[in-house]
BAFI-3210 file (N, C-alpha, C; in Angstrom, 3 decimals, decimal comma, padded with zeros to 6 digits):
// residues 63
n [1|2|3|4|5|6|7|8|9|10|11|12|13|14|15|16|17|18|19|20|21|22|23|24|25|26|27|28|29|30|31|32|33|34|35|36|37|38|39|40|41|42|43|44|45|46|47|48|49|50|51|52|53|54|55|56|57|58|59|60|61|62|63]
n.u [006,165|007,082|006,024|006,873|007,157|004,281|003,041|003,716|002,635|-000,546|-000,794|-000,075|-002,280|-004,054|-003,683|-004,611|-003,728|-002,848|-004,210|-002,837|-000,810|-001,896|-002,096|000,432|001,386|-000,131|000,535|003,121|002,822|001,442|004,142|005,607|004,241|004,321|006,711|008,260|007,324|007,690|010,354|011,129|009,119|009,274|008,826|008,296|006,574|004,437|003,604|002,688|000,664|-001,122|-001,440|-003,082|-005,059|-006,679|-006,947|-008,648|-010,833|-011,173|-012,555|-015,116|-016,317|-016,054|-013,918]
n.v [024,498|025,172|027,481|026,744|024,073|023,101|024,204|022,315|019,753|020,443|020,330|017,570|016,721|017,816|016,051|013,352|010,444|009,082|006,300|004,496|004,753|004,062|001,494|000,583|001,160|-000,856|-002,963|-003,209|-002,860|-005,517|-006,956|-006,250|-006,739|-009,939|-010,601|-010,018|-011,964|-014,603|-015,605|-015,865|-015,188|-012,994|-009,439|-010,223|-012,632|-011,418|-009,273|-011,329|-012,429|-010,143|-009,306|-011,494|-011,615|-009,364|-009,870|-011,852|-010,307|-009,005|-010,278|-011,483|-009,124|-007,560|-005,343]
n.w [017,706|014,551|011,872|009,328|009,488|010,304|008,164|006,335|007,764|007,667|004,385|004,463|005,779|004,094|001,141|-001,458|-001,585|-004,659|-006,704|-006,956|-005,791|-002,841|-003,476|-003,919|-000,939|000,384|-000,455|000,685|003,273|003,710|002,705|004,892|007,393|007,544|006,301|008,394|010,170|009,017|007,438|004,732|003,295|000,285|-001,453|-004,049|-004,093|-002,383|-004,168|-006,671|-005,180|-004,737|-007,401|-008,384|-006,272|-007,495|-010,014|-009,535|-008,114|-010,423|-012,322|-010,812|-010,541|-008,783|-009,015]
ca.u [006,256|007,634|005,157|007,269|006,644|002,662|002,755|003,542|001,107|-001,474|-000,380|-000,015|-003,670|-005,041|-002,980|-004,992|-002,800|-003,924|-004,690|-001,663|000,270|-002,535|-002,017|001,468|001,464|-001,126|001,372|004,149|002,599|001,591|004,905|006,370|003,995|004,224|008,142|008,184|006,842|008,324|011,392|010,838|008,176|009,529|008,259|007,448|005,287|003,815|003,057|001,841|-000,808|-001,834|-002,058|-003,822|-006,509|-006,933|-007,950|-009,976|-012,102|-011,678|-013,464|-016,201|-017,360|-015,863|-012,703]
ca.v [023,988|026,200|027,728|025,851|022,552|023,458|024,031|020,704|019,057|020,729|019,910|016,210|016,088|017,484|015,331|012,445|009,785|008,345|004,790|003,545|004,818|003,683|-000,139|000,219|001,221|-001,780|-004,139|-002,464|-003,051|-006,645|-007,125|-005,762|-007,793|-011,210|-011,094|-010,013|-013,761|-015,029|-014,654|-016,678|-014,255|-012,163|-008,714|-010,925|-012,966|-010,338|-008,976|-012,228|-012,220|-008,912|-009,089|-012,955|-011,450|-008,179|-010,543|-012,556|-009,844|-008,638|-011,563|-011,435|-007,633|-006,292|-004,962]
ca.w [016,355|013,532|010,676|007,877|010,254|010,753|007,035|005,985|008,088|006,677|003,349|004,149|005,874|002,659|000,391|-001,628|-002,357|-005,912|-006,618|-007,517|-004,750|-002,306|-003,605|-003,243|000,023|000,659|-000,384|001,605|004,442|003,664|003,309|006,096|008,339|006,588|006,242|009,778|010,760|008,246|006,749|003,440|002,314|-000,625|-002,168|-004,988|-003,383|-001,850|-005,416|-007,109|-004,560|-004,814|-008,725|-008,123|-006,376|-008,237|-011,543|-009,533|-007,870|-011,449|-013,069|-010,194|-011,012|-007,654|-008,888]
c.u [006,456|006,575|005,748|006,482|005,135|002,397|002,167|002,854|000,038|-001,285|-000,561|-001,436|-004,319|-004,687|-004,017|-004,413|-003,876|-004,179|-003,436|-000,512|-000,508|-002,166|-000,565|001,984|001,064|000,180|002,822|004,106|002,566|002,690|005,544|005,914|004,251|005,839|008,445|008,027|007,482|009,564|011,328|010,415|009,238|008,526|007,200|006,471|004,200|002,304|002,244|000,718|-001,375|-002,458|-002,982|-005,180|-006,987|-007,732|-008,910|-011,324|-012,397|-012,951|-014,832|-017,089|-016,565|-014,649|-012,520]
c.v [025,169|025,920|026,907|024,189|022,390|023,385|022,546|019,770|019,364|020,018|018,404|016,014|016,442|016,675|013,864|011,611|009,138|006,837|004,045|003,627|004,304|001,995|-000,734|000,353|000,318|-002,597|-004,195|-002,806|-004,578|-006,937|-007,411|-006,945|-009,309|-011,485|-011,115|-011,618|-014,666|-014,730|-014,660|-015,828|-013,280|-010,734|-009,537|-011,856|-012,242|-009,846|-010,206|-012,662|-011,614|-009,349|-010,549|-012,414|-010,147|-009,172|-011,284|-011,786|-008,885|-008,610|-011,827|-009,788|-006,587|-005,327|-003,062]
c.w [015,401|012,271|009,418|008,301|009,974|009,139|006,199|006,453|007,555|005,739|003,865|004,898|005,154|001,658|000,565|-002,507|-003,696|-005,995|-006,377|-006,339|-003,263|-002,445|-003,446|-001,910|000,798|000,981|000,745|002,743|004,618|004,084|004,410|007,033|008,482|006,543|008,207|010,594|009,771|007,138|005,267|002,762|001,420|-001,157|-003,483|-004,852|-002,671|-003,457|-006,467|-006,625|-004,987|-006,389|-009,123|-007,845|-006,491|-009,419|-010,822|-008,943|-009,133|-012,520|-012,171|-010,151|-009,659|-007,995|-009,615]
res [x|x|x|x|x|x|x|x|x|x|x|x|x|x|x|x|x|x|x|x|x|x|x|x|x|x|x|x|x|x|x|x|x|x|x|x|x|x|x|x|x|x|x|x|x|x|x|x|x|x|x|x|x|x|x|x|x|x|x|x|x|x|x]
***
């Protein structure tokens, strides 16, 4: 493995993704799995979930 290579690992096992890129990655995945079985599923459905039950574990204190 080459020191530039070795570098960048490092670097990406200290690397803390932030929130926002954490929740999009969430959904990403959703996605992926969910269209996978289904073709129907949309991104946007995907996302009207997500932001569905974001307000509701909003509105219950967990969020």
């Amino acid at each position: 493995m080459t020191d530039a290579l070795t570098q960048l690992l490092e670097a990406a096992r200290r690397a803390q993704p932030s929130p926002q890129h954490r929740e999009a990655q969430r959904r990403s995945f959703a996605y992926g799995n969910t269209h996978f079985e289904n073709g129907l599923i949309t991104r946007e459905m995907v996302d009207r979930q997500a932001d569905k039950l974001a307000k509701e574990q909003g509105e219950h204190g967990r969020g």
